[in-house]
N, C-alpha and C positions, 0 to 999 in steps of 0.2 A: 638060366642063361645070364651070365654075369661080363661086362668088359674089365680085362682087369689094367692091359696097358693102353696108353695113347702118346704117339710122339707124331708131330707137326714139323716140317722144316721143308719151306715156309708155305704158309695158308693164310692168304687175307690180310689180317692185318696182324700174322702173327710169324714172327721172325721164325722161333725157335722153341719148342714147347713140349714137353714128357709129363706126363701123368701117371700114375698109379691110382688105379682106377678100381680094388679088387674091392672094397667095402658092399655093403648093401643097401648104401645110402651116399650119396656125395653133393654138398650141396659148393656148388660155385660161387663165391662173392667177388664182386667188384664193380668198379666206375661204368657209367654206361660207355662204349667206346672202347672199353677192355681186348674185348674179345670173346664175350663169355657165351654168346650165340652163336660164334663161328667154332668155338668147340664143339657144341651138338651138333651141328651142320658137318663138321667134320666123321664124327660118330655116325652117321645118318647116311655118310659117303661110303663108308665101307660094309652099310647096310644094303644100301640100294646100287653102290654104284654111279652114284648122281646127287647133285644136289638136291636136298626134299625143299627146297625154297624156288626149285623149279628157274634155279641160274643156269647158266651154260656155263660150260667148264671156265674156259676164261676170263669168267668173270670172279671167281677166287685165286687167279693168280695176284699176288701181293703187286703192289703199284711199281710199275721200274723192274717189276723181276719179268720171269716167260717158265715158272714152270713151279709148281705145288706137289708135295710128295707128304701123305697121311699111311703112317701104318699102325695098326691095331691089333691087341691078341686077344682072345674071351675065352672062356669056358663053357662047354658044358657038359652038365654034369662032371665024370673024373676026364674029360679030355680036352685040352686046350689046343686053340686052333690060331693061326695068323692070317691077317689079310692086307695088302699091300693096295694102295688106288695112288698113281702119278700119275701127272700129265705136265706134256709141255708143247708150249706153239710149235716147235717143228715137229714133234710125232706122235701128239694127239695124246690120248688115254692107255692107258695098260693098267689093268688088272691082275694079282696076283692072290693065290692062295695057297699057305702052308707052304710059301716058297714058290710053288710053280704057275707061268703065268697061265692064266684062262684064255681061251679063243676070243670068247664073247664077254663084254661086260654083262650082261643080262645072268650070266652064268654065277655072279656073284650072288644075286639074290635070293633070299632064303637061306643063305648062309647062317648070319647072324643076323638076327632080326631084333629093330626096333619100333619105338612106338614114340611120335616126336610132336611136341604142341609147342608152340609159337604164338606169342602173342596176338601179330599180323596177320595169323590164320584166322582169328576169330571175323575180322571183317570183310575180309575175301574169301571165306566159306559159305558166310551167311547171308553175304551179298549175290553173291554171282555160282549159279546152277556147273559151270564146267569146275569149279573150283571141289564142289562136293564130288561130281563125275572124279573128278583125279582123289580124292578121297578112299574114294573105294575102289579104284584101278591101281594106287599104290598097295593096299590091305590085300587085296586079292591076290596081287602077284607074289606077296610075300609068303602069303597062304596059299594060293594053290599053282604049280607050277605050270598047269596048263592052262589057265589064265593067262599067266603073259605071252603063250606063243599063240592065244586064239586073239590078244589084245593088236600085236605085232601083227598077226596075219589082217585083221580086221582095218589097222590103220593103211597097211599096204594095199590092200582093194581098193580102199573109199578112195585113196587117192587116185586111181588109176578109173574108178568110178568116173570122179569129179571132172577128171582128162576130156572123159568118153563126153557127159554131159555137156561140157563146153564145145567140144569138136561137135556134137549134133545139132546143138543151138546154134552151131556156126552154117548147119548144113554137109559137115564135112566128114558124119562116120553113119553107118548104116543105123538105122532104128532098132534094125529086127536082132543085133549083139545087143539092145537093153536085159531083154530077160537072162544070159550068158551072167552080164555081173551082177543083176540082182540074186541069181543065184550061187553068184562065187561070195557077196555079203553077208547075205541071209544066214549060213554054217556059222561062221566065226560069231557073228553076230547077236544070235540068238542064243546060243554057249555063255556070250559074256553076260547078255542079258538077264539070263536063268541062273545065272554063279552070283550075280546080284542080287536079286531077290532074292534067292536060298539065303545069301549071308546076312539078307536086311532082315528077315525074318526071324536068327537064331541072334543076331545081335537085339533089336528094337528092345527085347524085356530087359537086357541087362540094363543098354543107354537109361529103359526107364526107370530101374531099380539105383543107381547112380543120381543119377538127378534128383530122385527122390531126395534122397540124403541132403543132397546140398542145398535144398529148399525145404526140407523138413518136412517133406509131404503136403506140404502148400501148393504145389502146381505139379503140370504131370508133361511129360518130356515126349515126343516121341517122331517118330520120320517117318515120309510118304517115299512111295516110289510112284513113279508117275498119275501120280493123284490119289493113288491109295494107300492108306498108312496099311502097316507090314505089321504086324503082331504075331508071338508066338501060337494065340487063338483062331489064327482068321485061316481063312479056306488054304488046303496046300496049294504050292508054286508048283503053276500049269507045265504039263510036258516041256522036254527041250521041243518035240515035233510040234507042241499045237503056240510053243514062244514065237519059232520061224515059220509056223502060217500066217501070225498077228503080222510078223514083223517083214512079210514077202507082200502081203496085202498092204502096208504102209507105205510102203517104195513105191506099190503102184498104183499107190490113190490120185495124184496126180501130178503125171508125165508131163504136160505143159509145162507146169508151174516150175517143175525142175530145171525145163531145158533155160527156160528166161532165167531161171537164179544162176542157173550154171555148177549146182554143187548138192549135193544130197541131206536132204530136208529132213529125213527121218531114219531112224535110228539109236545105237546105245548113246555114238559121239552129242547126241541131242536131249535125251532121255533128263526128265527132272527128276530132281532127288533134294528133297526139301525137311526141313526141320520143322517141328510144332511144338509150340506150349497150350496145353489146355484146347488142342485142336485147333489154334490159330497157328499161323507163320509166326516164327520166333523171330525172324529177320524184322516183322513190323513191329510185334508188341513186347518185345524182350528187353530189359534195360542191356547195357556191358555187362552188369555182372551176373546175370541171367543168362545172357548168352556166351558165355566164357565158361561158365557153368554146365550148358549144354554141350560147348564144343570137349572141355576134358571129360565127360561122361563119355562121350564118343570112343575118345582114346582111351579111357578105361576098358568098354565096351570092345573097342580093336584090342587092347591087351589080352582077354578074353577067348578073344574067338582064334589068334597067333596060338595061343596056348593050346586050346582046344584040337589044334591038326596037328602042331610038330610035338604036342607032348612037355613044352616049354615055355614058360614067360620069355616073350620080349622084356627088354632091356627099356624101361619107361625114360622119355627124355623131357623134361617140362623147364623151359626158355621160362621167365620173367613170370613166374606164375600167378605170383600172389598180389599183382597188382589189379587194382580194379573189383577185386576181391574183398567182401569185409571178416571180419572176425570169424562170423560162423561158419562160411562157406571155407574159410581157409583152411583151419580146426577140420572139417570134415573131409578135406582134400588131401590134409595131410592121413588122415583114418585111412582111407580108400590107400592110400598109397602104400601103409604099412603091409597090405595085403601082397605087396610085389617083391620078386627077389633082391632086384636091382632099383634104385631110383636115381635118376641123376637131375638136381638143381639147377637153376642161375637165379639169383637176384643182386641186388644192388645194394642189400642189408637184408642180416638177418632180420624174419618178421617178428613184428614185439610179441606175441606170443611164445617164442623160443620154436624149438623145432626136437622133434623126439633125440634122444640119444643113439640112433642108427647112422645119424647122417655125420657125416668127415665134414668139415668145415675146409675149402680150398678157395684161399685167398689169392685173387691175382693182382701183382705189387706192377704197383704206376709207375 
């Protein structure tokens, strides 16, 4: 899977902007402030349909304007496809593909698929447990398409849940419809549950075979799912039936507790999902460059497992990479990278080590 055009007009802080994008390497230069982030964030828009920085739409309308218009074409394999994403304040989002629009944005997804690292990811991944949740609810819905309507189905209960719990804490809805939504939860829930741990399981060896590399085999990488780390070795991922027994018995551990918070306690929207080095939390004993190390192992790891279902590499997007980064882990990131069809850059200078001869040098003039 390769992008090969990109045209902006206007996005963020960019008036007017065309790319040719077909190479198998593109590295971005420019001043910080350029724009060079909001080009992957643009690329990323006609992956998912949304910003992957988790903005609302109008928050990439250009300042003084009311409406951003991103289109892109890629390939794959001998067939090349177009995708359209506009929005503006009076009539929202429309999505378009190969010309014709789509009902649903959701519909864009899996289209064209990327794989997108971001500096700022590394400390709101490793910080906060809902950040790696969206980690792998982005991964999964790119990867499996009934992911995102058990994800969609599951967000639309809890809420109507969370309704129920507040009107009972109030006095104001019967008890005896609690077991009615635990079991309209429990389905979607337990699906999304068990498509996690299936995927942590067949990714965990790669993240660790990755990481390897980038420490030289000095420390060893690897992620928990709610307390337990997930290896390609360790016992198979229990029934979807015995996931929603765990997860029907969770909801009704305890009813009190629920109705005084007013909102539901337990679940995937809750579920930890945590990184280790050497069996510690990487969030405490990882330097930056340890853990930026960890988080592109990840997205190598997601490149991997996109491959594995559609047949194809994603399109790798790595924002400001080599910062924070020293010599060897750079050198081995660029390694890993040659392994992919596509890679697309940003930094602010080329790194003094040079950069292999695959990548196109795209300077953006101040």
């Amino acid at each position: 899977m390769r992008i090969r055009r990109l045209q902006l007009q206007p996005f963020r802080n960019i008036d007017s902007l065309e790319l040719d994008l077909g190479v198998r390497g593109a590295l971005i230069i420019g001043d910080n402030g350029r724009g060079k982030s909001n080009i992957l964030e643009a690329i990323s828009y006609l992956s998912l349909g949304k910003s992957i920085r988790g903005a609302r739409d109008h928050e990439a309308v250009p300042h003084d304007g009311t409406w951003f218009d991103i289109r892109g074409a890629w390939e794959v394999g001998e067939q090349e496809h177009q995708a359209r994403v506009v929005y503006s304040g009076q009539d929202g989002k429309r999505v378009f593909m190969d010309g014709a629009p789509l009902p649903r944005v959701s519909d864009l997804v899996s289209q064209f698929q990327t794989v997108h690292f971001a500096p700022e990811d590394v400390a709101l991944v490793l910080q906060f447990s809902a950040q790696r949740r969206r980690l792998l609810d982005i991964l999964l819905s790119q990867a499996v398409p009934a992911y995102l309507q058990n994800l969609q189905r599951y967000n639309r209960v809890l809420t109507q849940r969370n309704h129920f719990l507040r009107q009972l804490g109030q006095r104001r809805a019967d008890p005896a419809e609690r077991g009615v939504w635990d079991g309209q939860l429990t389905e979607p829930g337990a699906a999304i549950r068990r498509a996690r741990m299936e995927a942590l399981v067949e990714i965990a060896p790669v993240l660790s075979s990755c990481y390897s590399g980038f420490s030289t085999g000095r420390e060893r990488a690897g992620i928990e799912y709610q307390g337990v780390e997930l290896t390609a070795d360790g016992d198979d991922v229990p029934s979807l039936d015995a996931v929603q027994e765990i997860l029907l018995q969770e909801l009704r551990a305890d009813p009190t507790k629920e109705e005084r918070a007013g909102h539901t306690l337990s679940g995937p929207h809750r579920d930890s999902v945590g990184f280790t080095l050497d069996d510690s939390p990487a969030e405490t004993y990882g330097s930056q460059g340890q853990l930026k190390s960890v988080l592109l192992s990840w997205k190598m790891a997601e490149s991997r497992f996109l491959e594995s279902r559609s047949g194809h590499q994603p399109v790798l997007l790595l924002d400001d990479v080599f910062s924070e980064l020293d010599e060897t882990r750079s050198r081995q990131l660029l390694l890993l990278a040659d392994d992919f069809e596509q890679v697309v850059l940003t930094t602010p200078r080329v790194p003094s080590q040079g950069m292999p001869s695959r990548f196109e040098h795209i300077e953006l003039s101040s």
